[in-house]
C-alpha positions as CSV (number, residue, x, y, z in Angstrom):
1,X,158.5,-86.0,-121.3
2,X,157.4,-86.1,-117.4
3,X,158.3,-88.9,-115.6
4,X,155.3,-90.0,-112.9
5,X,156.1,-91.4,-109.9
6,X,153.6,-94.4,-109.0
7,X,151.6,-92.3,-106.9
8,X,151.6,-90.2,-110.2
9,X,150.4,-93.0,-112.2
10,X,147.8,-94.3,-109.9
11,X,146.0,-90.8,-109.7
12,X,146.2,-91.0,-113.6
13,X,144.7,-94.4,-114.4
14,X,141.9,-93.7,-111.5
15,X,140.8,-90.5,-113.0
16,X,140.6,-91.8,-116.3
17,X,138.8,-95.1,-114.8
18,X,136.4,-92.5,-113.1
19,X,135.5,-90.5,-115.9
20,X,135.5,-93.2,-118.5
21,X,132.6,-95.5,-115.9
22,X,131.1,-92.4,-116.1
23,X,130.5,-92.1,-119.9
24,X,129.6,-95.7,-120.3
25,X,126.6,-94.8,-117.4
26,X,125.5,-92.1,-118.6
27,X,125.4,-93.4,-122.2
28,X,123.9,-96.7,-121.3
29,X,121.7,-95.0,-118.9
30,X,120.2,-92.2,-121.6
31,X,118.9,-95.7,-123.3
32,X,117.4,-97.4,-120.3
33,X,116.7,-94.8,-117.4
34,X,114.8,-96.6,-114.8
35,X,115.5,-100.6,-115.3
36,X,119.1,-99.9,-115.7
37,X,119.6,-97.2,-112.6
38,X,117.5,-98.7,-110.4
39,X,119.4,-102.3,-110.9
40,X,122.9,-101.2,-111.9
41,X,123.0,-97.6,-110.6
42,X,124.5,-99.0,-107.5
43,X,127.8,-99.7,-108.8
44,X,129.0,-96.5,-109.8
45,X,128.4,-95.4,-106.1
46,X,129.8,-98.4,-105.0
47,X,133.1,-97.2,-106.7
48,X,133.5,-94.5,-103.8
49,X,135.3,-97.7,-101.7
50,X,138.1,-98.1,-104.2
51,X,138.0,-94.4,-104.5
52,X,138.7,-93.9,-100.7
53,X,141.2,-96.5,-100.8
54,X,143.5,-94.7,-103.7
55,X,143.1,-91.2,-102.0
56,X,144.0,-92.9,-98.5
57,X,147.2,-94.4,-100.7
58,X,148.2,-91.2,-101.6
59,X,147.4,-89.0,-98.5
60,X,149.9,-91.3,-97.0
61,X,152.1,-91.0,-99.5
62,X,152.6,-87.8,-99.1
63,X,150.3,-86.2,-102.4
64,X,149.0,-82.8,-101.8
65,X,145.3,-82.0,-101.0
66,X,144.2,-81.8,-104.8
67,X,145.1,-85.2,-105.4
68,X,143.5,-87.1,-102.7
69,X,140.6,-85.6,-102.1
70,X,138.4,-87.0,-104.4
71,X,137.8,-90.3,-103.3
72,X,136.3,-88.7,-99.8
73,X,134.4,-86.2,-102.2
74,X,133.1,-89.4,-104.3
75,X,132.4,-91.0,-101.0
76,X,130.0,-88.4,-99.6
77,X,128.3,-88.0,-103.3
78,X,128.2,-91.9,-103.0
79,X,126.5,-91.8,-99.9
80,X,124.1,-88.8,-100.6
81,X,123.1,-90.6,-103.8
82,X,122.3,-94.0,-102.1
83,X,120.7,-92.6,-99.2
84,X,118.4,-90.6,-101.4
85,X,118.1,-93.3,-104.7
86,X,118.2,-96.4,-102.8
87,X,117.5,-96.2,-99.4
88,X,114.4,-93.6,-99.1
89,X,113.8,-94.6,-102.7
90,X,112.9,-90.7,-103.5
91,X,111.8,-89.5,-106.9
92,X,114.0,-86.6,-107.1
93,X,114.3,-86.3,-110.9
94,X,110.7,-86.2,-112.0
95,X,109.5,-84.0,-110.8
96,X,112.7,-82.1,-110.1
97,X,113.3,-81.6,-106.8
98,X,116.1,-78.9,-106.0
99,X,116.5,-79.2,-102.3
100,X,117.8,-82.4,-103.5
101,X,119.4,-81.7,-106.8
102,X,121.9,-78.7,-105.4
103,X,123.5,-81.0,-103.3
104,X,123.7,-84.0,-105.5
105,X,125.2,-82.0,-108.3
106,X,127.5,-80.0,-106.3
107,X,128.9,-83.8,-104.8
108,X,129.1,-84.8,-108.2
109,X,131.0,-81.9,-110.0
110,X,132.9,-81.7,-106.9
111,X,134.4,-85.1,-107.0
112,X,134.9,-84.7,-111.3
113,X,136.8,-81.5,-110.9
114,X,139.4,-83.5,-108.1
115,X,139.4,-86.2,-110.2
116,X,140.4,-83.3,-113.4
117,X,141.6,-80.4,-111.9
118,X,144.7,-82.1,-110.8
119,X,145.5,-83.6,-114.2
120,X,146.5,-80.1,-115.6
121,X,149.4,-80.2,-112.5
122,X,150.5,-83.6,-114.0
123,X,150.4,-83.0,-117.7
124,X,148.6,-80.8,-119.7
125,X,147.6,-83.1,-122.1
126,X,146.4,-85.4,-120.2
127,X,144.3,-82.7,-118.8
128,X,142.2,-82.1,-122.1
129,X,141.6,-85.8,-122.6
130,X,140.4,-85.4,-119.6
131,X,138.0,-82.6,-120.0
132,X,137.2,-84.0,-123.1
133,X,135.8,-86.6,-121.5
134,X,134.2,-85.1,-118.5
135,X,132.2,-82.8,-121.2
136,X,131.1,-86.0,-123.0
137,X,130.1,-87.5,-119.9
138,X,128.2,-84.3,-118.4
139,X,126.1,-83.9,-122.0
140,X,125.1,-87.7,-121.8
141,X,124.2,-87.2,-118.6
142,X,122.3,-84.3,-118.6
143,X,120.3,-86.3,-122.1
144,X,119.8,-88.8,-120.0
145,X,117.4,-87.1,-117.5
């Protein structure tokens, strides 16, 4: 079995934390698009601060580049989603609008493959639960639109 170091371990749990908010948004989202994002979707961005924290944690200690950056890509979808959802309050979604969906996507899958991708140097089967869940996660979010 591979032994983590705590840096190890707090990669883990915050991937799994990341990806598991995720599902629970998207699912809860698919039943209530507008009153629950417009009140609640502020939270998942909001998760960018912890995020930073973490990959500050283990930048300093010492974790290669896949590992900590993440939580800066989180913090830049974070931002781009807030500015556009919450600040400029901009109906992006319906109708589509790409100009802003090729950057809010690419944020997004950006930040879920540092927060995946990583896994598979950790543990391999922590890995597929992991993908498992980031495909659950992408099909309830793209049913939710």
């Amino acid at each position: 079995m591979t032994r983590f170091d705590n840096l190890d371990v707090l990669f883990i749990v915050w991937a799994f934390l990341f990806q598991v908010v995720l599902v629970i948004h998207f699912a809860v989202r698919k039943r209530c698009l507008e009153s629950y994002t417009l009140n609640f979707g502020w939270v998942v961005y909001a998760l960018s601060i912890p995020a930073v924290v973490i990959s500050v944690v283990l930048l300093l200690g010492g974790k290669s580049w896949s590992f900590w950056l993440g939580g800066f890509l989180f913090l830049a979808c974070a931002a781009y989603g807030y500015w556009v959802d919450y600040v400029r309050q901009i109906p992006w979604r319906k109708p589509l609008r790409l100009s802003i969906m090729f950057p809010y996507v690419f944020l997004y899958l950006a930040t879920a493959m540092f927060y995946w991708w990583p896994l598979g140097l950790l543990s391999r089967p922590l890995w597929f639960v992991a993908a498992v869940l980031f495909v659950i996660g992408t099909v309830l979010n793209v049913a939710s639109h």
